[in-house]
LOVO-317033 format. One record per residue (C-alpha): residue in one letter; x, y, z. Coordinates in Angstrom, 2 decimals, always signed. Each point is the difference from the previous one (the first is absolute). Example, Ala and Ser with C-alpha at 12.3 -4.5 7.8 and 13.67 -1.06 7.14 Angstrom:
<sites>
+---+---------+---------+---------+
| r |       X |       Y |       Z |
+---+---------+---------+---------+
| a |  +12.30 |   -4.50 |   +7.80 |
| s |   +1.37 |   +3.44 |   -0.66 |
+---+---------+---------+---------+
</sites>
This chain:
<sites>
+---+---------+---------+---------+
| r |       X |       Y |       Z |
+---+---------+---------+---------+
| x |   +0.00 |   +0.00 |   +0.00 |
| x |   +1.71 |   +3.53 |   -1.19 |
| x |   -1.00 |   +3.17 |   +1.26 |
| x |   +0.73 |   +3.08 |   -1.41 |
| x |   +0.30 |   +3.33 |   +1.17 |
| x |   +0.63 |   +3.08 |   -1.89 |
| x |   +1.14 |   +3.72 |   +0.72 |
| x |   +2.96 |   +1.31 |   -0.96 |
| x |   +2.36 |   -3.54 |   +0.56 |
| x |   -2.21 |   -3.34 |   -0.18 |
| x |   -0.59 |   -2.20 |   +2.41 |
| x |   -0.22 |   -3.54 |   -0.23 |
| x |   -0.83 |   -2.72 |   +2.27 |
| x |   +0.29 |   -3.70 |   -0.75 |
| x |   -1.72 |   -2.40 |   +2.20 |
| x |   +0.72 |   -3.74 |   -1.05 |
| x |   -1.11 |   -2.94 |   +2.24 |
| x |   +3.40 |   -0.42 |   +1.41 |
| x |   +1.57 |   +3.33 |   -0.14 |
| x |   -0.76 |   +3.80 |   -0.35 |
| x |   +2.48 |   +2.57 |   -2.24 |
| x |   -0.47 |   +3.13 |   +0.17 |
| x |   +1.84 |   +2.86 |   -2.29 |
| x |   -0.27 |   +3.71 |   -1.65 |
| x |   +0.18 |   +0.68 |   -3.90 |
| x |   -0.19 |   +3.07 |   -1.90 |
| x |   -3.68 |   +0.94 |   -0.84 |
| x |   -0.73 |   -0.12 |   -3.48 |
| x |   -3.18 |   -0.23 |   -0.43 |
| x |   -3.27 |   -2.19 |   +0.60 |
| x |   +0.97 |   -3.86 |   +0.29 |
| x |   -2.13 |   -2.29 |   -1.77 |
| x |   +1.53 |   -3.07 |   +1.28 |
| x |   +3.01 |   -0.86 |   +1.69 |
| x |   +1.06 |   -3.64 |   +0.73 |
| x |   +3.73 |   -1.43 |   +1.28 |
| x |   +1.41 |   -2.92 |   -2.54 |
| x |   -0.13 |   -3.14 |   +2.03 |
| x |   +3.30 |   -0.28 |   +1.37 |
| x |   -0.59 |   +4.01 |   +1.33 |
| x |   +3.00 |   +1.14 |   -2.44 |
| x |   -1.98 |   +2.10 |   -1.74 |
| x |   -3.13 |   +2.49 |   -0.05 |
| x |   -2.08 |   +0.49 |   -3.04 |
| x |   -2.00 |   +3.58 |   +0.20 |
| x |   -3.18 |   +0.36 |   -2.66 |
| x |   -0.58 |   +4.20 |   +0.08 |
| x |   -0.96 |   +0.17 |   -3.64 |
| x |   -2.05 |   -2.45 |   -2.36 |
| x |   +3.42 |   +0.23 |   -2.60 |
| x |   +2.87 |   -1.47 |   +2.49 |
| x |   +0.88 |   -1.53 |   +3.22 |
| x |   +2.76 |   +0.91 |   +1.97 |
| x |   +2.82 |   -1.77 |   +1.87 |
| x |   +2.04 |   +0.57 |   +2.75 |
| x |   +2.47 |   -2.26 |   +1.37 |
| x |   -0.55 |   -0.86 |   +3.94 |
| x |   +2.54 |   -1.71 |   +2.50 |
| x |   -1.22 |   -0.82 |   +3.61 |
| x |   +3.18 |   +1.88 |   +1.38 |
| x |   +0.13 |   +2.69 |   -2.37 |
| x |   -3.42 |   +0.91 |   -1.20 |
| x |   -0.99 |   +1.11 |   -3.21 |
| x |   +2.76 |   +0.87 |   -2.63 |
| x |   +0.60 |   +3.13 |   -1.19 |
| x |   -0.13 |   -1.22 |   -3.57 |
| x |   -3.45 |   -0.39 |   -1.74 |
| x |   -0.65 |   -1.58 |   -3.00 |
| x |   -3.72 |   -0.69 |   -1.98 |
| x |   -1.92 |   -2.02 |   -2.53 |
| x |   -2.30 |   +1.14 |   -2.51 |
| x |   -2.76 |   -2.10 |   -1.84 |
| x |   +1.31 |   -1.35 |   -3.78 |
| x |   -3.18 |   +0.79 |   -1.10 |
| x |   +0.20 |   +4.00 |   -1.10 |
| x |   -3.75 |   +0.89 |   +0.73 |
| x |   -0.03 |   -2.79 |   +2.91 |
| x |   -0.97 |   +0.89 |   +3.31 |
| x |   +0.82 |   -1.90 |   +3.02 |
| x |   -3.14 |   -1.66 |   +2.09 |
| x |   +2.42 |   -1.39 |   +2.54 |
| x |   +3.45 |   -2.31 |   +0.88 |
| x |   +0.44 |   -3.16 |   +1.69 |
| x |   +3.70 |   -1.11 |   +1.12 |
| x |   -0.17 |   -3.67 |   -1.54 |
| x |   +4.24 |   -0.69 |   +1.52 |
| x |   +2.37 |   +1.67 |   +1.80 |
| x |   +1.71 |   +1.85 |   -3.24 |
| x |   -3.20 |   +0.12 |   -2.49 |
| x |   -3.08 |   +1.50 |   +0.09 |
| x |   -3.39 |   -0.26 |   -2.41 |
| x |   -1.97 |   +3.42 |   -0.94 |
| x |   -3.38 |   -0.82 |   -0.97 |
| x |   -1.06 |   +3.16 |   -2.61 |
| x |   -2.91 |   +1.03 |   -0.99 |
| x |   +0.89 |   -1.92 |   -3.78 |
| x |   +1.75 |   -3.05 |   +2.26 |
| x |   +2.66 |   -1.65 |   +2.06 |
| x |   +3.92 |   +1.16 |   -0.29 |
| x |   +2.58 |   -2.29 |   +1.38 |
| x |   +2.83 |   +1.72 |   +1.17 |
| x |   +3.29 |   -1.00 |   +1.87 |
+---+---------+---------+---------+
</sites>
């Protein structure tokens, strides 16, 4: 379960059935969705229908400073929503269909 707060510096708390993390990023925007990948490495950010975001997250060090995103292959595609389906690849289901990416 995420929560997100906004203001300035965004807030976000993770509570997972055997551990909570909690951390600040730079506000951006609205967020759509926001899910870890299942090892917790990394956090995939939805603020637009066009691209999701990613951020790089260590336990010890918290979210990287280096961001890096994925837009739809489809040019007039917009993105309904993401699912993490492994640790390193992800599947963006679009408004024309599923993209596979890794």
């Amino acid at each position: 379960v995420f929560a997100v707060r906004a203001g300035g510096v965004t807030g976000v708390l993770v509570k997972g059935p055997d551990q909570n993390v909690n951390f600040r990023m730079e506000d951006k925007g609205p967020v759509i969705s926001i899910k870890f990948s299942p090892n917790m490495n990394i956090l995939a950010i939805q603020r637009t229908t066009t691209s999701v975001e990613f951020i790089n997250y260590g336990p010890t060090t918290g979210l990287d400073n280096v961001e890096y995103s994925q837009s739809c292959r489809g040019k007039n595609a917009s993105i309904q929503g993401f699912v993490w389906t492994y640790s390193n690849e992800i599947l963006v289901i679009t408004d024309h269909g599923i993209e596979l990416f890794s």
